[in-house]
N, C-alpha and C positions, 0 to 999 in steps of 0.2 A: 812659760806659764807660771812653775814658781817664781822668779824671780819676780814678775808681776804682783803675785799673792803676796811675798813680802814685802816690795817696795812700797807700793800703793798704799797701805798703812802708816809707814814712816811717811809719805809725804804727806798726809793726813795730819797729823800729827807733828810734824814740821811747820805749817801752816796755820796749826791751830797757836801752837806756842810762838810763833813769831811775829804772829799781828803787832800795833801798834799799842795795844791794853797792856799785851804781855811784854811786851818790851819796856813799858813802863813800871811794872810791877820787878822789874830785872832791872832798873834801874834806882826804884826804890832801895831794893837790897842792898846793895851796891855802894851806896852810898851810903848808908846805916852802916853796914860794914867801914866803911873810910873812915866813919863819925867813931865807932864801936873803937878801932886801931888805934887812931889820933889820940883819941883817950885813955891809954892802956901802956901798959910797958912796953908795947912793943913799936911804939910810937918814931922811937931813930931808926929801926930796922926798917919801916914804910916809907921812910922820907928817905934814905941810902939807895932801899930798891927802883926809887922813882928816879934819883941823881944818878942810877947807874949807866954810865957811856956802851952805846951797842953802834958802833962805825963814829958818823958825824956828830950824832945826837944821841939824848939822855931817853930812857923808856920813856920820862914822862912829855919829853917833846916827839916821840915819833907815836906817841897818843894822841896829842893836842896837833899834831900838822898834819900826823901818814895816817892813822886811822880815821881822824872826823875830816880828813878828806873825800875820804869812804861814806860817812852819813853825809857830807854834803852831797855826793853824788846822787844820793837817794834824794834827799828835797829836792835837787835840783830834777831831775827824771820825775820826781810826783807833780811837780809844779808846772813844768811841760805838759805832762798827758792831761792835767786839770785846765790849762788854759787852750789848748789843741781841743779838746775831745773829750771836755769832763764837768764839771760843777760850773768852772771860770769859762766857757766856751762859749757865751754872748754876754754882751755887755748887760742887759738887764740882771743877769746871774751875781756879775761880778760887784754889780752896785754896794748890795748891803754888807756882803763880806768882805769889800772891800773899803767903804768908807770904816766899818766897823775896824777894821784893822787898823788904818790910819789915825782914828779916834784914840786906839787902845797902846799905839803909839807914841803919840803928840803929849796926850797929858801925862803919861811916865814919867815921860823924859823934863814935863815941867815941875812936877811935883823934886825931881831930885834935880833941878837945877835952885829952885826954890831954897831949901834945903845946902844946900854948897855952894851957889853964886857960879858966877864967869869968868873969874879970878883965878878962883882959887884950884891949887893942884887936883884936888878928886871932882874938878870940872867935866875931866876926862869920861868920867865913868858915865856921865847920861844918858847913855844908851841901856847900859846896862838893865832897866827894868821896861823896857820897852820890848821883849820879847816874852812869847809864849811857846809854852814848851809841848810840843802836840800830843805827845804819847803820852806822856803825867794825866793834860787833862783829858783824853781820851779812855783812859785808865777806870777813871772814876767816874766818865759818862758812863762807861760798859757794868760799870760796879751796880750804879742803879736801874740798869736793865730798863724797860719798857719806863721809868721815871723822866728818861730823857725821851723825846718824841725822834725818831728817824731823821726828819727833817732839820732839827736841831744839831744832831751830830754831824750830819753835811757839814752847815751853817760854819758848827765850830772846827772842823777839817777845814775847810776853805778858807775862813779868817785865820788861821795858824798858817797856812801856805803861805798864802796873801802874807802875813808876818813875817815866814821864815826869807821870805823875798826879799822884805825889806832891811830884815837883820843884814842879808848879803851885801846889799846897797850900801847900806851904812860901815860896813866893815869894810868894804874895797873904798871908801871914802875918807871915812875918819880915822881908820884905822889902819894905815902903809904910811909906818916915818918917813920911810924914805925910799926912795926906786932907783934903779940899773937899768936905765932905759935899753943898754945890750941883752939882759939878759929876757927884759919884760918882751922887748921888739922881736926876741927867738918865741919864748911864747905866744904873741898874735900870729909869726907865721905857721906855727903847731895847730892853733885853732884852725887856721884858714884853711890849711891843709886838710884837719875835719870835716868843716864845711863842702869843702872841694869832694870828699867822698861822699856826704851825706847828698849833694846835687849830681851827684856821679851815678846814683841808685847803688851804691853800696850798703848791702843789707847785714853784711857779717859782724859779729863783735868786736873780733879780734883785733882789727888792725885799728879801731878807736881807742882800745883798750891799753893796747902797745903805744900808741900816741900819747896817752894820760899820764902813764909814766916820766914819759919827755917833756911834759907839759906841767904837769907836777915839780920834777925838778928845776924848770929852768923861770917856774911861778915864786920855787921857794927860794930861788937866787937873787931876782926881782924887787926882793923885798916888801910884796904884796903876799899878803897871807895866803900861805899852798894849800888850804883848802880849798880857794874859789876854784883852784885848776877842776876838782871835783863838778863845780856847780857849770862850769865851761866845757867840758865834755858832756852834763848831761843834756847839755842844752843844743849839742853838737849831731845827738844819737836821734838816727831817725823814728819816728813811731806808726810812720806808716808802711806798708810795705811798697815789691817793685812798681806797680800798678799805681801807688798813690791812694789805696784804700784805706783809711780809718779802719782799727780791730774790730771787729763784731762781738757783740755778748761777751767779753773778756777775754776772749782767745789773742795768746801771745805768741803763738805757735812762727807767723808770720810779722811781729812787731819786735825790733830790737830792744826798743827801749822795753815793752814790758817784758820781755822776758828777762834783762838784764834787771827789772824795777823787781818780779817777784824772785830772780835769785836773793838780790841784796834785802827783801824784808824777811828772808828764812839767818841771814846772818847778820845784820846792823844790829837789830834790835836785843841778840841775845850774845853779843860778843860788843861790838863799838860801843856801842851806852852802856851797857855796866861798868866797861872799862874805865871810859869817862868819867863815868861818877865814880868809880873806886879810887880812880888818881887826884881827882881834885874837889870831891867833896868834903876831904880829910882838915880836918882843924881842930885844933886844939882848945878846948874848952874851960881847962882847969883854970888858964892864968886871965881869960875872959871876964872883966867885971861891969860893972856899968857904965862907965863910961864909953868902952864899945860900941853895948847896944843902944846908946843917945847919943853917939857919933853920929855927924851927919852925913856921910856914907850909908851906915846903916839906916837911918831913918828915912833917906834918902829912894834908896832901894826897896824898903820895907816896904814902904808908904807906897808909893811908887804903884808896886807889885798887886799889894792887897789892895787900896783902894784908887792908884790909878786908874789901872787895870779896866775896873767896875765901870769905874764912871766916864771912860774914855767909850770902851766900847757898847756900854747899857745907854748911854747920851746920843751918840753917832748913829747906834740902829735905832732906837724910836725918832729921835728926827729924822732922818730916811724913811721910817715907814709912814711918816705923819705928812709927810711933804705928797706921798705917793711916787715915792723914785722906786720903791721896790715894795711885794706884800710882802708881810708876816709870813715866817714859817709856817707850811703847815701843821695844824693841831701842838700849836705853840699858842702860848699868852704871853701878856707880861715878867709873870713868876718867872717861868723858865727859861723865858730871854736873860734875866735877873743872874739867876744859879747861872747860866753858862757865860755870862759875861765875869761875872766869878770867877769861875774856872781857869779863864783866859790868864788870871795873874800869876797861874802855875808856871814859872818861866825859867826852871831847873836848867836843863841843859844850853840852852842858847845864851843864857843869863851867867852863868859860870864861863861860859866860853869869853863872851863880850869881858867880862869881867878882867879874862888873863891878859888878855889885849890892850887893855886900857891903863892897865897897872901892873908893866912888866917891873919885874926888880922889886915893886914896892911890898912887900910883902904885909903889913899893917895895912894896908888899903884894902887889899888883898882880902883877909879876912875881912874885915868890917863889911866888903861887899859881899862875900860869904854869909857871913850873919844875918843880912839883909833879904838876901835871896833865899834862905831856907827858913825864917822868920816868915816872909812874905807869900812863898811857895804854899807853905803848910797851911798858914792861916785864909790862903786863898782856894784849896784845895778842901777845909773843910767848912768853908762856909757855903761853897759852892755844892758841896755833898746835903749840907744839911737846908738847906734851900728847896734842892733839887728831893730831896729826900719827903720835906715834905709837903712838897707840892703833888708827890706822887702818893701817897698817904691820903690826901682831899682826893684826889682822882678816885684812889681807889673805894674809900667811902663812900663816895656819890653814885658811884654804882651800884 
């Protein structure tokens, strides 16, 4: 009975701070922080700690492979129970959020090919502003409260799924110089092997869990980036129970994956993403002049970001909704389709990540895409606030 009285508090509370808002606001910091270091004397001692060797790899590679293995796990187990049993679970659902994704895709990546050509070395980076960052702009839907309509933050939850999807795609595509087809052939039989308990009715964690690890390693031998091993297990863990029942009212009690989905949102969001952003938001700004920020890299990204972004997926959803493939949000307009399309150019974490990928070793690319994504981020993040802000300001007036 105490231990009850106590616990049941902290998990309250646990729960509250570890949504996807607050994870974003822990990744804000985080990142100011990297920016605050980078700039400051203590600037070699941040770059030492990140190159420092702990077994095979450096802290800041068992950030960027072993922990956002970890957050991939999470999109990949979100994006499951959403296309199973959630937002994405009939095709009319999926229409608008997901052309809108693809919209908000496509033009990114032309805006910074525009910008850099086909040619030339930071060709690579194209992807790079073709991601949104869910928790950033979730962050700041939650900041305007009743400004964003319910149905709207669905909309924009499911188009970031829909995204982080395609980030995956794109990076098991574009992004593996090179492969071991021995070690890649030992992880499809790790998968199969999942598969084989997930058709078995095995309902327990553990022995998925145990498999990740071997799956993990023999993904990062592969030479296919060891995170997807993340998005391959979540996509391996069942979400129904023995019976084949879909969860009721959110009960996880019975469902692997979410119980495994709401452990990892009480720890992703307030440990893997700050970390993330502590490691590699970090750049140095002193010796930064203009010629940087009119790099086409950064204009690239910039541009990209902030008014890709907009027009990719504010273009995609009202032709969808004007053809009749899908309605409007409810108690949504224009405006706020507007501001959340906005939003969508927040593309911090996926956009940093695509970034190391594209431009390993280069370290000048490196930043300039740095520059571009937190240029881009910012600038998309308050224009979307102030949109949204005061389209909620007419609302509330007209009342």
């Amino acid at each position: 009975m105490l231990q009850s009285l106590i616990w049941r508090p902290i998990q309250r509370i646990l729960d509250f701070v570890s949504g996807s808002a607050s994870g974003g606001f822990a990744l804000m910091g985080a990142a100011a922080c990297a920016l605050a270091i980078a700039n400051s004397p203590w600037r070699t001692e941040y770059e030492i700690l990140l190159a420092k060797e702990l077994g095979p790899l450096s802290i800041l590679q068992w950030i960027n492979d072993g922990l956002m293995a970890v957050f991939f796990l999470l999109v990949g187990l979100e994006i499951k129970r959403e296309v199973i049993d959630g937002e994405l679970a009939d095709n009319r659902r999926r229409i608008l959020p997901g052309l809108a994704a693809v919209g908000g895709m496509v033009v990114p990546a032309l805006i910074y090919v525009l910008f850099n050509g086909i040619t030339s070395e930071a060709f690579n980076g194209w992807a790079i502003p073709s991601a949104t960052d869910i928790a950033f702009a979730l962050s700041v839907a939650t900041l305007l409260g009743e400004g964003v309509p319910a149905s709207l933050k669905a909309f924009l939850a499911a188009l970031a799924i829909i995204d982080d999807l395609g980030a995956v795609v794109i990076i098991a595509t574009f992004y593996t110089p090179h492969l071991d087809i021995t070690y890649l052939g030992g992880a499809l039989i790790v998968v199969g092997a999942m598969v084989i308990l997930n058709l078995s009715g095995v309902r327990k964690l553990w022995p998925y869990l145990a498999l990740s690890v071997a799956l993990w390693l023999l993904t990062h031998a592969s030479g296919v980036h060891a995170t997807l091993a993340g998005v391959a297990t979540a996509f391996c863990i069942p979400l129904r129970d023995e019976q084949g029942r879909p969860p009721s009212n959110g009960d996880c009690t019975h469902s692997p994956l979410l119980r495994l989905e709401h452990a990892l949102h009480r720890f992703v969001p307030l440990t893997v993403m700050p970390l993330f952003g502590f490691a590699n938001a970090g750049i140095g700004l002193t010796n930064i002049g203009l010629s940087h920020w009119i790099a086409p890299v950064t204009l690239g990204v910039g541009l990209g970001l902030a008014l890709g972004k907009v027009i990719g997926v504010f273009s995609a959803t009202m032709i969808t909704i004007h053809l009749g493939w899908a309605p409007m949000p409810r108690d949504a307009g224009r405006r706020e389709l507007l501001g959340t399309a906005m939003l969508c150019g927040i593309g911090f974490t996926m956009s940093l990540f695509i970034s190391m990928l594209a431009f390993p070793g280069h370290v000048t690319l490196q930043n300039e895409a740095k520059l571009g994504i937190l240029a881009g981020s910012i600038t998309s993040g308050i224009a979307g606030w102030l949109c949204l802000r005061r389209n909620n300001r007419i609302a509330s007036s007209a009342h």
